[in-house]
FIGUVEX-488752 format. One record per atom (N, C-alpha, C, O): residue in one letter; x, y, z. Coordinates in steps of 0.1 Angstrom, whole numbers, plus 5000, padded with zeros to 4 digits. Each point is the difference from the previous one (the first is absolute). Example, Ala and Ser with C-alpha at 12.3 -4.5 7.8 and 13.67 -1.06 7.14 Angstrom:
2
A513249435078A499150125000A500950125000A501050005007S498650114986S500950115000S499250115008S500550115001
//
This chain:
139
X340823309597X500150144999X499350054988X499250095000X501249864990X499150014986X498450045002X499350094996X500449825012X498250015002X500050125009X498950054999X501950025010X499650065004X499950174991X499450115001X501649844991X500650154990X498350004992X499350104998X500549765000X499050034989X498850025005X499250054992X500549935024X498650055004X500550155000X499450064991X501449995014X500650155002X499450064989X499250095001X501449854984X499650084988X498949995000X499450115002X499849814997X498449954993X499350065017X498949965001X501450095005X499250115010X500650174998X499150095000X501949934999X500350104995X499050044986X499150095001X501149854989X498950014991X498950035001X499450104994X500149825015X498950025004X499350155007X499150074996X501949945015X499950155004X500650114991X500350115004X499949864982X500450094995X498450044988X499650114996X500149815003X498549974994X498950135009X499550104996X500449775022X499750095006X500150165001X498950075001X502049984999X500650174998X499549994988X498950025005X500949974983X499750044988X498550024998X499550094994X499649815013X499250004996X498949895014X499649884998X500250215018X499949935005X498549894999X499050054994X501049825011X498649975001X499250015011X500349975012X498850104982X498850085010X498650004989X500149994988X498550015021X499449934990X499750144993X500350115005X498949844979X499750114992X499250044996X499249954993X500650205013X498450054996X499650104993X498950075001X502349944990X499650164988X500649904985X500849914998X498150184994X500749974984X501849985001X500949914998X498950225005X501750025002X500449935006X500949974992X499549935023X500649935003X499749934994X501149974995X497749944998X500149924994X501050004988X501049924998X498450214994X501749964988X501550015004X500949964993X499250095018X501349985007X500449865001X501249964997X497949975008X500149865004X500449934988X501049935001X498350074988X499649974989X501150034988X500149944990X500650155013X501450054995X501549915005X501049954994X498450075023X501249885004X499949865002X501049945004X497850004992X499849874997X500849964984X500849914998X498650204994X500649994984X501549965001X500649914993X500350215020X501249974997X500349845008X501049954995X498550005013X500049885007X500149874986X500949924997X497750114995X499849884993X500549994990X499849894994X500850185001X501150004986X501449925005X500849954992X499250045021X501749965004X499549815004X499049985006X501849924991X500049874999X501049965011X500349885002X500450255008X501049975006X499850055018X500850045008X498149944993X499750075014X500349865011X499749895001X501450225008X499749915014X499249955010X499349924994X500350075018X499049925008X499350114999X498950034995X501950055014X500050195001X498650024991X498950025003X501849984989X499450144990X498449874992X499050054995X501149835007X499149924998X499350045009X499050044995X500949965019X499250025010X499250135001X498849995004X501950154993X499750114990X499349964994X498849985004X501449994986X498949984988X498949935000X499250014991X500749905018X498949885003X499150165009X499050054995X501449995015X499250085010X499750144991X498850045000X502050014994X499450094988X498949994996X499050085001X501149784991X499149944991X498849995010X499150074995X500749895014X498849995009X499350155002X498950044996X502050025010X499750175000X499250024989X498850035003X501749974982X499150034989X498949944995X499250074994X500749805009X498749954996X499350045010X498950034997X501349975021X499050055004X499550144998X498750005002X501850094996X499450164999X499449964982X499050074997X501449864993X499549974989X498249915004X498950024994X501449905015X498449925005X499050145005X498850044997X501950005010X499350075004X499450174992X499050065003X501949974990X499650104995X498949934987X498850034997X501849914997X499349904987X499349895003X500449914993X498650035016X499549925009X499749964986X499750084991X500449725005X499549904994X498150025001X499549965011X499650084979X498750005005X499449845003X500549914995X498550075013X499949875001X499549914986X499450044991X500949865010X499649914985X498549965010X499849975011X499250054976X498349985003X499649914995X498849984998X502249924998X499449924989X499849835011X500849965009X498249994988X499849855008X501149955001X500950024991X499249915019X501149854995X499749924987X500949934995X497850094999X499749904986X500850064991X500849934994X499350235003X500150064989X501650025001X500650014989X500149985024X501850025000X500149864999X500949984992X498649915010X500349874993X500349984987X501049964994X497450115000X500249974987X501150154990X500249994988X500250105020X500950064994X500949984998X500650044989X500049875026X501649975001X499949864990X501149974995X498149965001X500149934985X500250024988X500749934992X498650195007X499950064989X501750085001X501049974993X498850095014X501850055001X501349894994X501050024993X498449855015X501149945000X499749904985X500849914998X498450114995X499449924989X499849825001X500349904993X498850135022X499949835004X498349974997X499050085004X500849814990X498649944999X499749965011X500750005010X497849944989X499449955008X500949855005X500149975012X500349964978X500749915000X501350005008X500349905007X500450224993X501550045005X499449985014X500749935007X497850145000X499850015014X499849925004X500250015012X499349834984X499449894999X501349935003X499949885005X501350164993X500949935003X501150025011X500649925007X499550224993X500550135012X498849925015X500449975012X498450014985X499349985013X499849875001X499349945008X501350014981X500149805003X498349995004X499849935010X499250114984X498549984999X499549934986X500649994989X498249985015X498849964983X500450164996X500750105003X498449854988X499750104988X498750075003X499650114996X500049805012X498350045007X500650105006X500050124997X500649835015X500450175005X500350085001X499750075010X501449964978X500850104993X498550074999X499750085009X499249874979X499250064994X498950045010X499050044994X500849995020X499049995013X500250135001X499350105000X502749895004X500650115003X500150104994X499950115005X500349884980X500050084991X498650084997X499950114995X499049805009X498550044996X499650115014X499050085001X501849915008X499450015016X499349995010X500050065011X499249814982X499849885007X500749965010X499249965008X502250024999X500649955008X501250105007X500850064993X499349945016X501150085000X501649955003X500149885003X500950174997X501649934999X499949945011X500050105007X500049815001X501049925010X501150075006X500850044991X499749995022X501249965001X501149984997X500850094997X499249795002X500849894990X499950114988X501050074997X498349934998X500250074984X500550135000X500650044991X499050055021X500550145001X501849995000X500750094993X500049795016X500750035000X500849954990X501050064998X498749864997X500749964984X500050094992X500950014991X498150085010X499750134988X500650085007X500350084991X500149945019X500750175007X501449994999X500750104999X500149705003X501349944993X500150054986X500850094997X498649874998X499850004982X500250144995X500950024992X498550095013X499850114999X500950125004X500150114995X500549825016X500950125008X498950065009X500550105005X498549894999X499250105007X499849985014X500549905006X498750205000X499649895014X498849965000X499250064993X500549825013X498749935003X499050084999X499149964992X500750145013X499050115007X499750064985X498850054999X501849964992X499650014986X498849984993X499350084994X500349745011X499449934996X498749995006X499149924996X500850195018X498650015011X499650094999X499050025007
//
């Protein structure tokens, strides 16, 4: 009976969220800071039920989508050579560190690095692991 009291609450909640602040998607400034107001009060609390987690997960989506889309990411123009050699430079890795990351010579660290050769596969996907990124990064 317990579990049932507690879905009761943690959906009540929920619909009480709902009434406050329904989700519907967002297409003005204004709804946005609406949204953006009742996320604030969401993420300050450490004590949310399934309910009101489930709210906030679908909120959260609501806002970054009208955020993608109003603020579109411009495309990155730069080669696969030049985001290679940035995300090194970022991460403060030598030629040496990649030479070991791609379990290769040194010859081919230096091919790839010159542009002479291009990443492998195999190597894209160790770099896109390594990285956090997707493969497609690296093409």
């Amino acid at each position: 009976m317990s579990i049932a009291i507690r879905k009761g609450k943690s959906r009540d909640r929920y619909m009480d969220l709902i009434r406050q602040f329904p989700l519907r998607p967002i297409r003005t400034e204004s709804d946005r800071d609406a949204a953006g107001a009742m996320m604030d009060r969401l993420a300050v609390r450490d004590d949310l039920n399934p309910g009101e987690s489930d709210y906030q997960d679908v909120l959260d989506d609501l806002i970054e989508a009208y955020d993608e889309h109003r603020w579109p990411m411009p495309p990155d123009r730069r080669t696969p050579l030049q985001r290679l050699k940035s995300l090194l430079q970022d991460h403060n890795l030598t030629p040496t560190d990649l030479q070991t990351l791609l379990g290769c010579s040194q010859t081919l660290v230096s091919l790839i690095l010159s542009g002479k050769r291009s990443l492998s596969k195999a190597n894209i996907a160790k770099l896109a692991g390594r990285f956090g990124v997707d493969g497609g990064y690296f093409l």
